[in-house]
C-alpha positions as CSV (number, residue, x, y, z in Angstrom):
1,X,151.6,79.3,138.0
2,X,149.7,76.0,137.3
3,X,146.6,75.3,139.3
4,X,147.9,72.5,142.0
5,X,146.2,68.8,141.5
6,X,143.3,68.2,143.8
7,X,143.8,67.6,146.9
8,X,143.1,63.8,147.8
9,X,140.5,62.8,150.4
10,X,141.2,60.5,153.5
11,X,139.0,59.3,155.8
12,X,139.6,59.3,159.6
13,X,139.4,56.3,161.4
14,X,136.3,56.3,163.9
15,X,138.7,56.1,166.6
16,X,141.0,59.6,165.4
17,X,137.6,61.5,163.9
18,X,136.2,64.5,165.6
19,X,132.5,64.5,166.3
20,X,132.0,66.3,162.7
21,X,130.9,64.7,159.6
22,X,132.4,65.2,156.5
23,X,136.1,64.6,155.1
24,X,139.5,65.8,156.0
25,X,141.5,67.2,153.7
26,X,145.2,67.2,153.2
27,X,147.6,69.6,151.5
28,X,150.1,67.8,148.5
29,X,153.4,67.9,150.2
30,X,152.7,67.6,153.5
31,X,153.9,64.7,155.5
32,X,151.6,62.1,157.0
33,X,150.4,62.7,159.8
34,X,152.0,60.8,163.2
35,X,150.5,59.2,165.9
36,X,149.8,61.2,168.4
37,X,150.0,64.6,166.3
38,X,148.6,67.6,167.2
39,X,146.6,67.9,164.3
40,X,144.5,65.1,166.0
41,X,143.9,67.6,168.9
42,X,142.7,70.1,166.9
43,X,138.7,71.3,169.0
44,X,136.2,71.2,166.5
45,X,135.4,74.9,167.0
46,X,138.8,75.6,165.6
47,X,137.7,73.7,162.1
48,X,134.8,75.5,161.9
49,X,135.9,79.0,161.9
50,X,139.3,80.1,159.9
51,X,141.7,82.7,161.3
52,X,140.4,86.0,162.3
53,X,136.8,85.0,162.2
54,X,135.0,84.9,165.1
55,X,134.3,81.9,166.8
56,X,130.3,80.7,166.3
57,X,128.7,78.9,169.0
58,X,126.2,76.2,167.4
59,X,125.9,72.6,167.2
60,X,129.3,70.4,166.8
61,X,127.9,69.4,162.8
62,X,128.0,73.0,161.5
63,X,129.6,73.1,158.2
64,X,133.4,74.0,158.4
65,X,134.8,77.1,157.5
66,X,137.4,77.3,154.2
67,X,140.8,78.1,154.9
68,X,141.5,82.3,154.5
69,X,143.6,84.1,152.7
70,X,146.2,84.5,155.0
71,X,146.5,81.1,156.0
72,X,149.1,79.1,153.3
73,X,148.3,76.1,151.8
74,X,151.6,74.2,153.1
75,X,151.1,75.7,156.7
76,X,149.7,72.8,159.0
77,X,146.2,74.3,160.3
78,X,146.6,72.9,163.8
79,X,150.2,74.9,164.1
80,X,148.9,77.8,165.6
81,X,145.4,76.5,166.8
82,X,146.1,75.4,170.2
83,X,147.6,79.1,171.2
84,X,144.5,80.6,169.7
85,X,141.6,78.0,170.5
86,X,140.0,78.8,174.0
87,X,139.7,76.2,176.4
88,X,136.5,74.1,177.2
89,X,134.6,75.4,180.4
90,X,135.1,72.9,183.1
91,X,131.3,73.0,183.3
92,X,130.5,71.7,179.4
93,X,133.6,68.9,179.9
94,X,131.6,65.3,179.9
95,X,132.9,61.9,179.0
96,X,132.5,62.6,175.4
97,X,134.3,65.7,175.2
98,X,136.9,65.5,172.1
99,X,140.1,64.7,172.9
100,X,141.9,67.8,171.6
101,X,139.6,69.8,174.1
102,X,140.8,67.7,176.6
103,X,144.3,68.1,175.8
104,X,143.7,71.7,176.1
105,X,142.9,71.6,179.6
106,X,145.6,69.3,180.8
107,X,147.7,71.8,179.3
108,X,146.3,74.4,181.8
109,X,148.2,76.3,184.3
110,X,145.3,74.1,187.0
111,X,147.1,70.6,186.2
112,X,145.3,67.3,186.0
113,X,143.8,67.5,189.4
114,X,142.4,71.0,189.0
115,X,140.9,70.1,185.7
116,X,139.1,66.7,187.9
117,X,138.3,69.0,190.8
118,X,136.6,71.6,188.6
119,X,134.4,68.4,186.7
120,X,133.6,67.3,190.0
121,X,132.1,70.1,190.8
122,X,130.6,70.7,187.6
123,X,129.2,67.4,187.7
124,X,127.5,68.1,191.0
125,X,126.0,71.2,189.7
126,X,124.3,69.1,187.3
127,X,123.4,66.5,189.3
128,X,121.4,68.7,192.0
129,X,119.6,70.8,189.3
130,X,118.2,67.6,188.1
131,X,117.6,66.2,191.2
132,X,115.6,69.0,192.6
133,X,113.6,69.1,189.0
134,X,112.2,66.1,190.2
135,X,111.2,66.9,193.7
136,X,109.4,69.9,192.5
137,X,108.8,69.1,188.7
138,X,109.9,71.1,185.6
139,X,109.2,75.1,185.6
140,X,107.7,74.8,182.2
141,X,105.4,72.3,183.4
142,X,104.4,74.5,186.2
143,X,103.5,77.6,184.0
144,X,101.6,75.7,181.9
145,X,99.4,74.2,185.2
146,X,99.6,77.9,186.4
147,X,97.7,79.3,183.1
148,X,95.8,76.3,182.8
149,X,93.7,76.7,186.0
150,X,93.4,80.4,185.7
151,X,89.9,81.2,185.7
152,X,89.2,77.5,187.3
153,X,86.6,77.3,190.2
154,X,85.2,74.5,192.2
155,X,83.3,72.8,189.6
156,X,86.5,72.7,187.3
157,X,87.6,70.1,190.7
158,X,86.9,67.2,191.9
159,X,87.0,66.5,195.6
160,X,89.2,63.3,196.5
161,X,87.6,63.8,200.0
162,X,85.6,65.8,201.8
163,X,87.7,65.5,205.5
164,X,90.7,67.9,205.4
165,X,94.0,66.3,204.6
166,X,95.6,68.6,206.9
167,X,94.8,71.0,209.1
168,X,97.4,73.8,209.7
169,X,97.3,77.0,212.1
170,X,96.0,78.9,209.5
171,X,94.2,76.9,207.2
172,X,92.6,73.9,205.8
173,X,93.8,71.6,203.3
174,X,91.7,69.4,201.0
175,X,92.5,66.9,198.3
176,X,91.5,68.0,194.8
177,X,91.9,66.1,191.7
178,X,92.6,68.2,188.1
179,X,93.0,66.9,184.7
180,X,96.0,68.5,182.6
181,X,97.7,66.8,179.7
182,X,95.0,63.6,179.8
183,X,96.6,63.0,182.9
184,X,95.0,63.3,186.6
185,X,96.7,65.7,188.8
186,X,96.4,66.1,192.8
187,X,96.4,69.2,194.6
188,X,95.8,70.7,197.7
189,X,92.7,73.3,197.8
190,X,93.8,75.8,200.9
191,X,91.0,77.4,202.4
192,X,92.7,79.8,204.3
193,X,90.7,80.4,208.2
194,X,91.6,83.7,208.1
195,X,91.4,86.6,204.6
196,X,95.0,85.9,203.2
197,X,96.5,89.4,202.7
198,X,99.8,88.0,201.3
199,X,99.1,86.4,198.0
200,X,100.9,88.8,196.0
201,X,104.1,88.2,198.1
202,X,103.8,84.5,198.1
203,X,103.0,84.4,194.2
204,X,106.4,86.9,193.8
205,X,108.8,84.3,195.6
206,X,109.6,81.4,192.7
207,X,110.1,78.2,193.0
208,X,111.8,77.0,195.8
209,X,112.2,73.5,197.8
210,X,111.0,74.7,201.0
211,X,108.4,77.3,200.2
212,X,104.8,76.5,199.1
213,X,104.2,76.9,195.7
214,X,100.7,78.2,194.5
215,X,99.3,77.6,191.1
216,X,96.2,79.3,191.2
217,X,93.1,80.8,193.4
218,X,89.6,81.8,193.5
219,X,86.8,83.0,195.8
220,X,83.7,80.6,195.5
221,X,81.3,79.1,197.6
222,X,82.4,76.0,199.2
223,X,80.9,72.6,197.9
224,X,78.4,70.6,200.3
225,X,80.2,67.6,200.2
226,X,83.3,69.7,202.7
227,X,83.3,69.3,205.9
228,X,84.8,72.7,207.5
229,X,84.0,72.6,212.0
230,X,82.0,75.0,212.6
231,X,79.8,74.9,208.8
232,X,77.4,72.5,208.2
233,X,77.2,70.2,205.2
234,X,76.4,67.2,203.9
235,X,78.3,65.0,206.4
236,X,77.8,66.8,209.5
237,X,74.0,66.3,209.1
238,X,72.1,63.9,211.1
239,X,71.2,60.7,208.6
240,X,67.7,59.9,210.6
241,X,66.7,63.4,209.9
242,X,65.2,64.1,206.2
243,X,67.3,66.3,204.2
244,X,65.5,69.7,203.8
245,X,64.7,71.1,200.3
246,X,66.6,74.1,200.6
247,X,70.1,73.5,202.5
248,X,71.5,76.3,204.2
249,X,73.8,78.3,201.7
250,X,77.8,77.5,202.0
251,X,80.0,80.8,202.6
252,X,81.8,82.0,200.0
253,X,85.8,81.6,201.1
254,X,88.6,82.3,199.3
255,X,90.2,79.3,197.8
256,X,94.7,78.7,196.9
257,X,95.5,76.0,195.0
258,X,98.8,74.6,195.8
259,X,101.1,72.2,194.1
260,X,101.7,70.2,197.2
261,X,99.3,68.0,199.3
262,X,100.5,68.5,202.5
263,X,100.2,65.1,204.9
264,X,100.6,66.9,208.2
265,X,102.5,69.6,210.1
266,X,105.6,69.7,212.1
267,X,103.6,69.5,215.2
268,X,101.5,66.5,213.9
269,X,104.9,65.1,213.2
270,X,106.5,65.5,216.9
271,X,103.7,65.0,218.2
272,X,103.9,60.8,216.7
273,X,107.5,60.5,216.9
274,X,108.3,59.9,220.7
275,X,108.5,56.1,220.3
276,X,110.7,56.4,217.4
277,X,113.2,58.9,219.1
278,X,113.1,56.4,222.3
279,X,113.5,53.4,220.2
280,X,115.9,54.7,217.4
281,X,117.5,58.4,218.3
282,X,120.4,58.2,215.7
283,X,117.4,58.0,213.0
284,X,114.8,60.6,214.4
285,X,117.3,62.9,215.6
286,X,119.0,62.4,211.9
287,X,115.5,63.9,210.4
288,X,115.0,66.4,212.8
289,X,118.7,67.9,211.5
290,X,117.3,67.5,208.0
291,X,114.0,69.3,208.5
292,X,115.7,72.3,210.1
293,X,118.1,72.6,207.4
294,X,115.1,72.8,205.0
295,X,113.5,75.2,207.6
296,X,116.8,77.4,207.4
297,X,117.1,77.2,203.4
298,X,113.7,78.7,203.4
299,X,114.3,81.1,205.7
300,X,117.3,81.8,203.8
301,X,115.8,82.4,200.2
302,X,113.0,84.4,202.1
303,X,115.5,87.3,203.4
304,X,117.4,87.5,200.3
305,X,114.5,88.7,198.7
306,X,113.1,91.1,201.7
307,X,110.3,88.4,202.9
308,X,109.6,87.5,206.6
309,X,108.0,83.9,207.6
310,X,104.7,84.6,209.0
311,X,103.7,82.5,212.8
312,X,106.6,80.0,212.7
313,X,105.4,77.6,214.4
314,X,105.3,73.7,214.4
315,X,101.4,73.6,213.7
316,X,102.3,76.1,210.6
317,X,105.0,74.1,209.0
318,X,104.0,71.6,206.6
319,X,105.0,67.9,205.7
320,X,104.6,66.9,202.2
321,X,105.7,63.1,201.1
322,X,108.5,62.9,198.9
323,X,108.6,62.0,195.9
324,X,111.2,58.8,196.3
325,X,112.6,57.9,199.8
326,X,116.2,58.6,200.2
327,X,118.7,55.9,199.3
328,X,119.7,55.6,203.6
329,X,116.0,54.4,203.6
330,X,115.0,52.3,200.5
331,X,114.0,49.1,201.1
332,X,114.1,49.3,205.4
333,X,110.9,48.1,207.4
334,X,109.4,50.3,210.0
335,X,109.5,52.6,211.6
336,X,113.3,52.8,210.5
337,X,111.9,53.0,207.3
338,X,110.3,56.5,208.0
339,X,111.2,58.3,205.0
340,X,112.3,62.2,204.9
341,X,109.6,64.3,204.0
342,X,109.6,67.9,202.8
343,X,109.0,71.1,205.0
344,X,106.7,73.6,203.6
345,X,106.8,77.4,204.8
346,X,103.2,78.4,203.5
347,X,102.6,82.2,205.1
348,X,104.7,85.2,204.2
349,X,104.7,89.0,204.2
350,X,107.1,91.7,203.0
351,X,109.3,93.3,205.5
352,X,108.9,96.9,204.8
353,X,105.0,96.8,204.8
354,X,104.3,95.3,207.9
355,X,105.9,94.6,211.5
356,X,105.2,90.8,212.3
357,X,103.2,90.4,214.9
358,X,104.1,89.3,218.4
359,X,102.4,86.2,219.0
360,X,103.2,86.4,222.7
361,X,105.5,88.8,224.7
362,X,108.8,86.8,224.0
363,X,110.1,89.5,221.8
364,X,108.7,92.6,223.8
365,X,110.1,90.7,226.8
366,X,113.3,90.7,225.3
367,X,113.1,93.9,224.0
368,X,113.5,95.3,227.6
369,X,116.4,94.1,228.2
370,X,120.1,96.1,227.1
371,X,120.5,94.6,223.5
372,X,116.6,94.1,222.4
373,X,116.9,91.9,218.9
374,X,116.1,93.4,215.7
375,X,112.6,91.6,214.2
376,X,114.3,89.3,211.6
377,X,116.1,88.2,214.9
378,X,112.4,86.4,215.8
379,X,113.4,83.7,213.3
380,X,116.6,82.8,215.0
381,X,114.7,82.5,218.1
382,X,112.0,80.7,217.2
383,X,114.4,78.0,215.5
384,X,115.8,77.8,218.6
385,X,112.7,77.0,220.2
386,X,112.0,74.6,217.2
387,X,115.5,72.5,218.3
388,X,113.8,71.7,221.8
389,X,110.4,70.5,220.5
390,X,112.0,68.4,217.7
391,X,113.8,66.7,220.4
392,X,110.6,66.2,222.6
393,X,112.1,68.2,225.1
394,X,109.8,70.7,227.0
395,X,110.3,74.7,226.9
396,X,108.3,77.2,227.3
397,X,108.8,81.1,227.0
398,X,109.3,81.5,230.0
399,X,112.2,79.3,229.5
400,X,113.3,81.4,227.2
401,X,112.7,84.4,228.2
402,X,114.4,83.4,231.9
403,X,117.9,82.5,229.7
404,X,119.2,85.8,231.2
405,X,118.9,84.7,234.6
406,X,119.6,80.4,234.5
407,X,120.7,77.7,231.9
408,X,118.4,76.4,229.2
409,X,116.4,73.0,230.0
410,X,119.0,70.2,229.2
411,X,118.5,68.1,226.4
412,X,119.9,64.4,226.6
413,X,122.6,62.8,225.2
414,X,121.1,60.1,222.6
415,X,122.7,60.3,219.5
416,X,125.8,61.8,217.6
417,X,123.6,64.3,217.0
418,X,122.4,65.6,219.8
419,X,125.7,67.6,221.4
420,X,125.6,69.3,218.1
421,X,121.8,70.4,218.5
422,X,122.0,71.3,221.9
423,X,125.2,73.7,221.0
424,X,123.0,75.4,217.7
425,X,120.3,75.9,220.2
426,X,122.4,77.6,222.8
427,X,123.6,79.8,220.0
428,X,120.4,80.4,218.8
429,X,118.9,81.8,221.3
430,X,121.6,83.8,222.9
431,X,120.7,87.0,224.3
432,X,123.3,89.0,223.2
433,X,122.5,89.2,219.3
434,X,126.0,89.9,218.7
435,X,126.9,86.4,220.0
436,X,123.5,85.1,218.4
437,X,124.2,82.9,215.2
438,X,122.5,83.9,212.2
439,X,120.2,81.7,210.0
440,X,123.4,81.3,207.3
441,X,125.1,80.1,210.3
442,X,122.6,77.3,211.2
443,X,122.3,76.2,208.1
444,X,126.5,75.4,207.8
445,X,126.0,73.8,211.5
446,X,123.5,71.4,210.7
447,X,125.2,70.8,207.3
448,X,128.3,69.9,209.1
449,X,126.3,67.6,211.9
450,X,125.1,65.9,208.9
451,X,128.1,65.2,206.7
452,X,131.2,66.6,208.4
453,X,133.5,67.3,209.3
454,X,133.2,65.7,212.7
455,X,135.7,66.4,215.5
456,X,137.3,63.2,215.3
457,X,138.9,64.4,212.0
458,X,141.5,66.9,213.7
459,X,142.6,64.2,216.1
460,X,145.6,63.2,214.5
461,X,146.0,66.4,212.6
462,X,145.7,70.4,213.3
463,X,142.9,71.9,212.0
464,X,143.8,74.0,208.8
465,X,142.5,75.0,205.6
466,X,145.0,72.6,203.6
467,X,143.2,69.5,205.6
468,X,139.5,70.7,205.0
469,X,140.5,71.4,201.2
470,X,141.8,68.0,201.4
471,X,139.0,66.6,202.8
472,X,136.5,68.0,201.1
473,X,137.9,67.1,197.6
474,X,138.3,63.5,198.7
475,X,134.2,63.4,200.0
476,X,133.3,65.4,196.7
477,X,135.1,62.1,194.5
478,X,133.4,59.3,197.1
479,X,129.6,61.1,196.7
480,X,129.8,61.0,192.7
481,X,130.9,57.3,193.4
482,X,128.1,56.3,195.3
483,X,126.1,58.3,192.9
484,X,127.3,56.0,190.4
485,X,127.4,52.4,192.6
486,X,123.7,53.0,193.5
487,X,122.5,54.0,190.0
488,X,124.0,51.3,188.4
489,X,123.4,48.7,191.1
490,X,119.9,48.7,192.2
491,X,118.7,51.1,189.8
492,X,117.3,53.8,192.8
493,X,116.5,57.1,192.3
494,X,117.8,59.5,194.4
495,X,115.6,61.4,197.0
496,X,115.4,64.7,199.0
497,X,118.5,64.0,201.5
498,X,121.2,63.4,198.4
499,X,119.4,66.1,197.3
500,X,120.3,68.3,200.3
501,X,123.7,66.4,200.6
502,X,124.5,67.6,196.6
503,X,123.3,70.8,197.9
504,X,126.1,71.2,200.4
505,X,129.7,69.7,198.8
506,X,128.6,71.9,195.6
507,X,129.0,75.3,197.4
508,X,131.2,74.6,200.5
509,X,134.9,75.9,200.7
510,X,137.5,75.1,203.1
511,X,137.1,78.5,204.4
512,X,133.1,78.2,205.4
513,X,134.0,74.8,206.9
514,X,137.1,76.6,209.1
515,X,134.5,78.9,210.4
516,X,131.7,76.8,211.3
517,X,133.9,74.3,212.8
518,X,135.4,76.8,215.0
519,X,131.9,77.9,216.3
520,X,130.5,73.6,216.4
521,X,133.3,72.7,218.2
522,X,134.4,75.7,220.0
């Protein structure tokens, strides 16, 4: 048979072409394609691969594929493309997906609101991986710092100042500056006040919000110019008296270097806060919720990998600035303006190589009694303990302790909030450990105290899984619209609390909410 004539070339129209350079070719015979035809729809993975070849997965410009053998010439391609073609994950869908991938998925068994359900949460995903890049900085960028100041001693530092920063139950914390990438970097140099013996743990645990991160350390002899109680140096001397030619020799002290410069602790926090919890308890009582949900995350991330918290106490949690305030607080005077700032757990130890210690006879006290708690159960309790000093309100271990015998010290009604706290703390430290909510379990509580459901919700309707799905598909659509309303309108960056907030309407279910809700509201 003759050769057929070439085939003639025709140019898509912007508006019709896939995202592939390059011409599309038409067989002689075939009728012009109509609007709306579903060679139009046709994926660009399906014109770059012919049939029976594998799919490739590279860049949308890779060359395209000749037609096969077994494919005839006067055979539309896109005939049998859709019922071979995967469909697009939900998760690489954007607003410049291709149109025929689109049409692929509103063609799925899910339906148009599965297919905007599943990019919502997709979308989210995104969102909070990016957001919490910037509250702790890129992992690559870490490394690098982390190889960078191996090796590095004091005089590889320079001191910011020589008064610590911080001063923790366990440690001191000074400002250090560091040059990396011809830019000046601050970190914290933690001189520990007693021999760290978990290093090797803490440097194990990743990168996490709520845990401290350490980027290098070093034992060296600690520079005049710090000023440690108890060691003399340069500023501790009297300035009447003539400095001697030989100073005493500094002691040589081990030395972590930390990405974050802590501002103060928990206890430092409380400790400042009564006139802002008497003059506005929706907003301190709002923060205290968000701090022991970072407290709980921690706690969280710490027991999936087999690591305890060390002394959990207010005076060894730290307080690091944020980055950016959250949008709730942008642009507010004081002390409304108090912005939300991180919570550091900065000790740990691995469960299987050591006990933790009893700082007081709280747990061997309640070791006596019929159902003694197992030792992870010391973190529920001292949570629990945390709740009451957050909220200013005095207890003791005794207090505790007597919960077998009387009722818990009240705790006042002064916010929306505060039922809801008073409830997690009950549950917290329950004595029966059966009956005692876990760490998992706090963390949905507070989750819901802070963004719902609230019991005004099932007023008007019974509480069931169809309302909470409901529900939590309609808050999911209004948080990627204020996402968008505040980008665009002020131009704000998002802080730790959206953060938090992304954090919780990515995982939820109607299920988890059933369940928490039941115990919140029981």
């Amino acid at each position: 048979d003759p050769r057929p004539p070439p085939l003639p070339k025709k140019q898509l129209q912007r508006a019709e072409s896939l995202p592939e350079p390059g011409s599309s070719h038409r067989c002689h015979g075939d009728p012009e394609p109509r609007a709306g035809s579903i060679l139009y729809s046709i994926p660009p993975a399906q014109l770059r691969h012919g049939e029976g070849a594998p799919p490739r997965h590279g860049p949308s410009w890779a060359p395209k594929k000749p037609l096969s053998k077994s494919q005839s010439l006067g055979e539309p391609l896109a005939r049998s493309s859709p019922q071979q073609a995967p469909s697009p994950s939900l998760k690489e869908v954007t607003f410049g997906t291709a149109d025929g991938e689109l049409g692929q998925l509103l063609e799925s068994p899910a339906g148009i609101c599965g297919v905007v359900l599943g990019c919502q949460e997709a979308s989210l995903a995104r969102l909070s991986a990016h957001m919490l890049e910037e509250l702790v900085g890129p992992e690559e960028r870490q490394q690098l710092l982390e190889a960078e100041l191996a090796g590095k001693r004091w005089a590889a530092l320079r001191v910011l100042h020589p008064q610590p920063c911080c001063q923790s139950g366990d440690a001191w914390y000074f400002r250090v500056g560091f040059t990396f990438e011809h830019s000046q970097l601050q970190l914290a140099a933690k001189v520990p006040k007693l021999c760290c013996s978990s290093l090797g743990v803490q440097s194990s645990l990743g990168t996490h919000c709520s845990l401290q991160r350490l980027l290098g350390r070093f034992t060296d002899r600690l520079p005049q110019e710090l000023v440690l109680p108890g060691i003399p140096g340069k500023q501790s001397q009297d300035p009447s008296r003539e400095e001697p030619a030989c100073p005493a020799p500094r002691p040589v002290l081990q030395v972590l270097l930390c990405a974050e410069v802590p501002q103060q602790t928990l206890a430092d926090f409380v400790k400042g806060s009564h006139t802002l919890h008497r003059t506005s308890p929706g907003h301190y009582e709002r923060l205290g919720c968000l701090l022991l949900l970072q407290l709980c995350m921690g706690l969280e991330h710490l027991r999936g990998q087999n690591v305890a918290q060390g002394d959990l106490c207010p005076e060894n949690l730290l307080l690091v600035q944020s980055p950016c305030p959250s949008w709730s607080q942008q642009g507010q005077k004081e002390p409304l303006g108090l912005s939300l700032p991180r919570l550091l757990i900065s000790s740990f130890f691995k469960v299987q190589e050591k006990q933790r210690p009893c700082s007081s006879s709280q747990e061997q006290d309640w070791s006596q009694g019929p159902a003694a708690p197992s030792p992870p159960a010391a973190a529920e309790l001292n949570v629990g303990r945390l709740i009451y000093q957050i909220l200013h309100v005095d207890i003791s271990l005794e207090n505790i302790l007597d919960f077998r015998n009387k009722r818990l010290p009240e705790i006042p009604s002064l916010s929306i909030y505060s039922a809801g706290l008073k409830r997690l703390a009950t549950l917290l430290l329950h004595r029966d450990p059966h009956q005692r909510v876990s760490i998992e379990q706090a963390r949905g509580i507070l989750q819901v105290l802070l963004w719902g459901p609230r019991q005004e919700l099932f007023a008007r309707s019974r509480k069931s899984l169809a309302l909470l799905r409901s529900w939590l598909e309609v808050k999911r659509a209004l948080l990627l619209l204020r996402f968008a309303e505040n980008s665009a309108g002020a131009r704000l960056s998002p802080g730790l609390e959206e953060w938090l907030c992304c954090q919780y309407f990515q995982g939820v279910t109607e299920h988890t909410l059933y369940q928490v809700t039941q115990v919140l509201y029981a």
